[in-house]
C-alpha angles and dihedrals in degrees: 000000000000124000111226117237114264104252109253103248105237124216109202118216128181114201127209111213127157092253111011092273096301093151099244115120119019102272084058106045083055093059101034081055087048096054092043095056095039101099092033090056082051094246092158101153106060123074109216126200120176108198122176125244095184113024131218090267141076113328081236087079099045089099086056089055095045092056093050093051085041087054094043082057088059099047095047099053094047084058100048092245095119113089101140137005116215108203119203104209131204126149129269116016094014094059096049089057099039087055081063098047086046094052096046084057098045085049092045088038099236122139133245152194128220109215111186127208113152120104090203094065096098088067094032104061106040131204099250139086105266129141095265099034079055098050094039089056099052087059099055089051092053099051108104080219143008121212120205129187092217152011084257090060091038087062100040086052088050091046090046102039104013080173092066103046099102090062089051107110117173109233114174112213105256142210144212132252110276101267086199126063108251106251103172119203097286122207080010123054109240116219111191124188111179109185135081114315105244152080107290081063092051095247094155092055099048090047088053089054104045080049092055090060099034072112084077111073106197104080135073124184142211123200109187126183141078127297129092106331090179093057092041102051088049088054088049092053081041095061100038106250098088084114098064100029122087118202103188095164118218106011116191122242084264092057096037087057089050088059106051087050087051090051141085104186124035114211126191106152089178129174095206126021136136099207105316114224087224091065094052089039088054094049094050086059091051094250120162103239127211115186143142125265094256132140111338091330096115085052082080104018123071123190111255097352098068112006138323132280122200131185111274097257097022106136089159083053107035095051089045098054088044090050088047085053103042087058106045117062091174086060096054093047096054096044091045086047089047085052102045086055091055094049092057096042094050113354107052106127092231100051081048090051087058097046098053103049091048085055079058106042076053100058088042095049092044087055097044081057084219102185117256094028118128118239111255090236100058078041099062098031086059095055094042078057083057102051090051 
């Protein structure tokens, strides 16, 4: 007689993302590339359900979003399907909403994870006592865990919510494996910057400094991304590289993957980032990467061994690392081969997928209070040890 097989025991998480893991915008290309690598990486006991709290639309319909992911709360609990809320965090409107999401947990007594992505957040969220620092704060004490992209992050979530500090675990964005052969430009280098065209990224000064080397003929750029395409493409022609620089707008994940296998140098000489998914995309082509030391950024990316990092605002700077680059073939080699190392060490999509449901599996076992689990305190304390 045959045994039947024990039932695998599910965990049910419900994870709060802009647009229910679609892939547009870089939160959610993070979590459409988690769910996608979920069963691959044989995470068979947790049941996994992406619903959106601001939609793809008009930011007129958000509140409709975030009621229906308030409702879906509420059903799932009733149904004992809510186990663990993971909470996708940026600044502004996502905050307002994920204070909503927060305070309906702590009420239904399920537990959650912050999981902070916006740049801006230092200046977001202030060091005072106002209405929204307070309530801000309260979230962050009540998250089972908080997940960071980088030690930066790690030490403004200690200054802000020293309380909180021992559920703080650095988790860098992540990124597959290329699903196209890196090609390069060929004859033409090929310089790539994938973000919003404006100046928080940086864009003017990367315009002044393609047009420092338009001299050099043996390069050609695409920035791709929204913004004003009308304003941008006059300031190209303005500057005398509008010849050899596309500006195609919003490109899909399929296009985005067609152009850093077209490309030779990833840009982004951004003023505010966390750790943005293009770099780590980039190095997992074998792109040489050129970016500021912004945000968690310099947490991958180390000066001269695998890419280069130059001062926010820095045209002087910025033009002479992309001529350096555009003239020797043998640089850019060594610093995409260096990257690609270092995506496969600590930024490979399934090793991430692994590590993010057992960071689940932690905060619902820890409430749970299972004997023999570890707090997830002592957990993550532990592992911060570690890291020191």
């Amino acid at each position: 007689m045959l045994l039947d097989a024990p039932k695998i025991r599910l965990f049910h998480v419900l994870v709060a993302t802009p647009a229910a893991a679609t892939g547009r915008g870089g939160i959610d290309r993070v979590m459409a590339g988690l769910r996608s690598q979920l069963g691959i990486a044989g995470v068979d006991d947790i049941a996994v359900e992406f619903r959106a709290t601001r939609g793809r639309g008009h930011i007129a319909f958000a509140p409709l979003y975030l009621a229906a992911f308030l409702l879906r709360m509420l059903v799932l609990r009733a149904l004992g399907r809510l186990d663990l809320v993971h909470i996708n965090l940026s600044s502004m409107g996502s905050t307002l909403r994920k204070l909503q999401v927060a305070r309906l947990c702590r009420w239904l007594g399920v537990p959650y994870l912050i999981h902070l992505h916006g740049g801006a957040y230092p200046t977001y969220w202030k060091d005072d006592n106002s209405r929204l620092s307070r309530a801000i704060l309260t979230m962050f004490n009540g998250a089972g865990l908080v997940i960071v992209l980088g030690e930066v992050w790690c030490r403004f979530v200690a200054e802000r919510a020293p309380d909180a500090v021992n559920r703080v675990v650095v988790l860098p964005n992540a990124a597959p494996r290329p699903s196209l052969p890196h090609i390069g430009g060929g004859d033409s280098v090929h310089i790539l910057f994938l973000g919003q065209l404006n100046a928080a990224k940086g864009v003017p000064q990367l315009g002044e400094a393609l047009g420092r080397i338009r001299g050099n003929p043996n390069w050609r750029a695409t920035l791709a991304g929204n913004g004003n395409l009308d304003e941008a493409r006059a300031k190209a022609v303005e500057l005398g590289i509008a010849d050899r620089t596309d500006l195609p707008g919003w490109v899909d994940s399929p296009r985005v993957s067609e152009l850093i296998a077209s490309a030779d140098i990833l840009v982004l000489p951004s003023f505010v980032e966390n750790l943005p998914l293009s770099i780590i995309e980039g190095m997992a082509s074998g792109l040489a990467v050129v970016a500021t030391s912004v945000g968690a950024i310099e947490d991958v990316i180390t000066d001269g061994h695998t890419g280069l990092i130059v001062k926010a605002g820095d045209v002087d700077a910025l033009t002479a690392a992309l001529a350096r680059l555009v003239e020797d073939a043998q640089l850019r080699a060594r610093l995409g081969e260096a990257a690609m190392a270092v995506h496969a060490q600590r930024l490979e999509l399934g090793v991430y997928a692994r590590t993010v449901s057992s960071l689940w599996r932690e905060v619902i076992t820890a409430k749970r209070g299972r004997s023999g689990a570890p707090s997830t305190t002592a957990a993550v304390a532990a592992r911060m040890a570690n890291r020191r």
